[in-house]
C-alpha positions in Angstrom: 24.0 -5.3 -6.7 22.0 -4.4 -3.6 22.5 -1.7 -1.3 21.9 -1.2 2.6 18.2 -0.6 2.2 17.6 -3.9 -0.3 17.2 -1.1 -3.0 18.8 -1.6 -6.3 20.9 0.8 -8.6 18.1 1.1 -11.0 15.6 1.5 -8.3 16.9 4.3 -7.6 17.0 5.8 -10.4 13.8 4.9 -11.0 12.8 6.9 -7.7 14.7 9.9 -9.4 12.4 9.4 -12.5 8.9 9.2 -10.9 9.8 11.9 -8.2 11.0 14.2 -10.6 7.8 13.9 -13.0 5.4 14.6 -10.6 7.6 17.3 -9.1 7.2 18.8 -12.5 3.3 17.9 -12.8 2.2 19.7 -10.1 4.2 22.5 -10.3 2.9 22.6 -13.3 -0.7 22.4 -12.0 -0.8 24.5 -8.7 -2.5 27.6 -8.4 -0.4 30.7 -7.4 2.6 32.2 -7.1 5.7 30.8 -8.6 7.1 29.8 -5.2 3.9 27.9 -3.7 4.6 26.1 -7.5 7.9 25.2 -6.4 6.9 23.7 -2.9 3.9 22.1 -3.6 6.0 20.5 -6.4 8.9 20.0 -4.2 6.5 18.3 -1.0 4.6 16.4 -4.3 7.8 15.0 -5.0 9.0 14.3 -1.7 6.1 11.9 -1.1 5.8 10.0 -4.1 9.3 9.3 -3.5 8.3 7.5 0.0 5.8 6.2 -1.6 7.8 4.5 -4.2 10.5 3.6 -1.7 7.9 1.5 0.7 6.3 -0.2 -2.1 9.5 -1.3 -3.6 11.0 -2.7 -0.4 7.8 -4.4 0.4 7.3 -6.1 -3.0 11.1 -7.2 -2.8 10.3 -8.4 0.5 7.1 -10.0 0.1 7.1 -11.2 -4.0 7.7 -14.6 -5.0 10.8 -16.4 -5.7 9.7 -16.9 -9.4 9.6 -13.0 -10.1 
């Protein structure tokens, strides 16, 4: 089942997954206050999720038929 975006259900739940642990890793890591914890974690989280959404959609775009 494929969505709008050429995602699929358990790519998104994988984004969910991998956002959430580094969320957790650098809040985790920071230095400071617990609040700069919380957004570095949250902006940390954020962009691994972008990451994780352009690779996915350009390995389902570009990968070969026999994956």
């Amino acid at each position: 089942m494929t969505t709008l975006f050429g995602l699929e259900r358990r790519d998104g739940r994988n984004l969910l997954v991998v956002a959430a642990i580094v969320a957790v890793v650098m809040a985790a890591l920071a230095d400071g206050a617990v609040g700069v914890r919380l957004v570095v974690g949250v902006i940390a989280g954020v962009i691994s999720a972008l990451a994780f959404v352009v690779s996915t959609l350009l390995i389902n775009r570009y990968k070969p038929d026999h994956w």
